[in-house]
N, C-alpha and C positions, 0 to 999 in steps of 0.2 A: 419614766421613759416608756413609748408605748413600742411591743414588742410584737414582731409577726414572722411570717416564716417567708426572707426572701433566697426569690431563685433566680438567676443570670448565666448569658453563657457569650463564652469569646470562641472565638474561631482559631482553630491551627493557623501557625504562621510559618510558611518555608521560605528560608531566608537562601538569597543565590550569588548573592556577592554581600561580602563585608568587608568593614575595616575598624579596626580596633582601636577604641579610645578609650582609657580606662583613667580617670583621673580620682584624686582623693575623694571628692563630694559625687557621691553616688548619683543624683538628680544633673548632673553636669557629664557623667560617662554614660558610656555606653558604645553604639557600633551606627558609622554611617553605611550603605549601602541600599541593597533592594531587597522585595521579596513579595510573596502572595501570601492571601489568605486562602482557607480552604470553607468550606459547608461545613467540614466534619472538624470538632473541636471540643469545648470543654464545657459541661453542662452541671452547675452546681447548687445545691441548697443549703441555706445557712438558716439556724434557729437556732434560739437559745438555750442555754444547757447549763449545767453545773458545774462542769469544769470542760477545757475544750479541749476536743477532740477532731481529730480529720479521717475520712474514710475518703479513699479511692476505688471504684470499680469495685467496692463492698466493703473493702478489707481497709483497718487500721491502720494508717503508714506515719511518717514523722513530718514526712513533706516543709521541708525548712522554707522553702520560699513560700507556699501560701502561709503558713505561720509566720512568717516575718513581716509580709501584707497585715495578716491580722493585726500582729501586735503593733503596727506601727497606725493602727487606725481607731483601734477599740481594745479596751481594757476589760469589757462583758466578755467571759465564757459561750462562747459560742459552739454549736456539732455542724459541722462542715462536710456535705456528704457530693463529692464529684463524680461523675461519671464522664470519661475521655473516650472518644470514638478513634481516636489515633493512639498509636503507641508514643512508651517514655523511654526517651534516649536515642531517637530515631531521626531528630532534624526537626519534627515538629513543631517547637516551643510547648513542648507540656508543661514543662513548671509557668511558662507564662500565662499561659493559658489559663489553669487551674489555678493562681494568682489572682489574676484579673475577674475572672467570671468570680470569685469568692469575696472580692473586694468591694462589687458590683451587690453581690447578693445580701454579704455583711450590712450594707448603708441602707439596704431595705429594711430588712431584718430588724436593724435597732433605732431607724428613721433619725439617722444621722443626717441628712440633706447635706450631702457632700457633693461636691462637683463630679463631673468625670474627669477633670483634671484633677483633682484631689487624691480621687481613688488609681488612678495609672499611676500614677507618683508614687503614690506605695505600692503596687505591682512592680514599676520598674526596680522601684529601689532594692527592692527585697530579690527581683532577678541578679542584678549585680552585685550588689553583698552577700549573696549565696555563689554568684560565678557560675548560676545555672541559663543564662543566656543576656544578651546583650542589645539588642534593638526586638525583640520580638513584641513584645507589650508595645512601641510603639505603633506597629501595625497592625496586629490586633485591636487598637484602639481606635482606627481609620477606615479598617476594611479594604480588600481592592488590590492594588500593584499600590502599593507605600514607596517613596523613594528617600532613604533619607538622608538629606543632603549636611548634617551634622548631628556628632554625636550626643544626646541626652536625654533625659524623658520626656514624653510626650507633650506638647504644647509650649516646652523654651525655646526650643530652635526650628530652622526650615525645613519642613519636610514638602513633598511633590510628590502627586500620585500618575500614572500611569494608565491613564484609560483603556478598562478592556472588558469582555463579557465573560457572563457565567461559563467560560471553558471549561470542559472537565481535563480532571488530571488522572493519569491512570499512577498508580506508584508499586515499589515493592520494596520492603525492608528486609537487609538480613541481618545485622544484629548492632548492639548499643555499639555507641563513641562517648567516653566521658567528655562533657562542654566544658568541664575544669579543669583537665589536663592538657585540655589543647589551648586553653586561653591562660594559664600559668607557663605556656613553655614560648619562653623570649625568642631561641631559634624561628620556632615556626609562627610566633604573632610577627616578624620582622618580612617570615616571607608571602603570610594573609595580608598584611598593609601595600605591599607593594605591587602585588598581583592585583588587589582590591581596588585600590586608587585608578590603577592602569584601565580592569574592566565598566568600573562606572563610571567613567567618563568617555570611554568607548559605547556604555548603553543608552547614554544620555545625550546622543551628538542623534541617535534613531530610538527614540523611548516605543518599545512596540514588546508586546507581551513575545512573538517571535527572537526577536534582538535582548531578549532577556534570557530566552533559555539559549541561546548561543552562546552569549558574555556568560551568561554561568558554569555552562561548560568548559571554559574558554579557564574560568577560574579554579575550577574544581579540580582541571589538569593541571595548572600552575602551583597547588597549596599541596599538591601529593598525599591527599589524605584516600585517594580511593582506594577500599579493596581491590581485589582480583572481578569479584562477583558485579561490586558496580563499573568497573572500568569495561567488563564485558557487556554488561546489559544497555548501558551508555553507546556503546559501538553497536549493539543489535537493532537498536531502535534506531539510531542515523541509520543504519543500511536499508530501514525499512521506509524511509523516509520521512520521519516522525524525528521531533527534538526530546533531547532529555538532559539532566545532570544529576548531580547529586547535593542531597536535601541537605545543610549545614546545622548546625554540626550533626552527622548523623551516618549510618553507613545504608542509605535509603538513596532510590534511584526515583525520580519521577520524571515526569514525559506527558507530553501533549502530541495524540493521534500517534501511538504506539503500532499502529496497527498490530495486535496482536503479538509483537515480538517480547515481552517481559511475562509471558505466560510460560516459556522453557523454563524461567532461574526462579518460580514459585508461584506461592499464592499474590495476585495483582489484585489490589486495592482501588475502587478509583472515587473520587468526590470533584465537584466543582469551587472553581474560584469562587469565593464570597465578596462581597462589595459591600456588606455588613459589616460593620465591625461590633466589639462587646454592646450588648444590648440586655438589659432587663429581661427574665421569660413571662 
């Protein structure tokens, strides 16, 4: 087998309404709703190695969902070295992220000539058998405004995109939400479905990157997952006349045309919408 050193990278994915669908066969679950890609995302190199290892942003980690990508694609040892321009645990999709771009990099790497349908597959799956996110790998595999209009991995069921331009997003994070504790607690997957269903069919009657961050909003108060921190920064940017919500699952506020208002509650971040999605580097 001929070996080389591949690199790949997926895009952040901030998801703004979902619904929960979680069935036994992993390739069949997952989360219908919406969401954007960003510019800033997950940038990975896979080469071969003696026994496998994964580093993130330098450092050694365990990182089960890209190792579960791996192992479910390739049996070779491989050193997996990411670097993520977004934070983990903040709404992003970083375990998808770092999945994907590694899954993308892996098939270089060991010139496996695998589809990109092949390699999402094992990205998604390994998202949801880890329970570290649930439609994000589909959109990062599309690029854009994703809509998905049923729950599973990327290419079984219908998805629909949302036409809209390189926008930028300004964001600010203050600190993790576990994606497993809120997608193991029955109470509050009963009250994400229901709120869920209600806003993307409300987004989908006016599909407009505007009528997206409404409806998320719209959602974000309905699922009562906001802090204090984002439920105020939420409020400061509508006053400013700028939209915003909060990034799922995550305790991370983002907004388009902030004017300046999410610069009081910290450091503001900003990147553009991608219409990329996972690509070779």
């Amino acid at each position: 087998m001929q070996y080389k050193i591949g690199k790949a990278f997926s895009p952040a994915h901030i998801s703004g309404i979902f619904i929960i669908d979680i069935k036994k066969e992993p390739l069949l679950s997952g989360s219908m709703g919406c969401g954007i890609c960003l510019e800033h995302g997950a940038e990975t190199e896979v080469r071969p190695a003696k026994k496998t290892l994964i580093k993130i942003n330098g450092d050694v980690v365990k990182a089960p969902t890209t190792l579960s990508a791996i192992k479910l694609l390739a049996t070779e040892p491989v050193f997996v070295d990411t670097t993520l321009s977004i934070p983990i645990g903040a709404g992003f999709g970083a375990s998808g992220a770092g999945a994907l771009s590694a899954a993308l990099a892996l098939n270089e790497c060991l010139s496996m000539n695998l589809t990109l349908k092949d390699l999402a597959h094992a990205a998604h799956c390994a998202e949801v058998t880890n329970r570290t996110g649930l439609g994000d790998v589909t959109g990062m595999t599309f690029g854009g405004m994703v809509v998905r209009k049923k729950a599973s991995a990327p290419f079984l069921r219908i998805i629909d995109k949302i036409p809209c331009r390189d926008t930028e997003i300004s964001w600010i994070s203050f600190k993790e939400i576990s994606t497993k504790s809120v997608l193991t607690d029955d109470l509050k997957k009963k009250s994400i479905n229901k709120s869920g269903k209600a806003r993307l069919k409300e987004l989908l009657k006016k599909p407009s990157i505007e009528n997206f961050m409404i409806k998320s909003a719209a959602f974000a108060k309905d699922i009562e997952l906001m802090s204090p921190e984002v439920r105020d920064s939420i409020e400061a940017v509508e006053a400013a006349g700028g939209f915003a919500s909060q990034a799922m699952l995550g305790d991370t506020v983002f907004a388009i045309n902030d004017n300046g208002a999410l610069l009081e509650f910290g450091e503001v971040h900003k990147s553009r919408i991608s219409n990329a999605g996972a690509h070779l580097l």
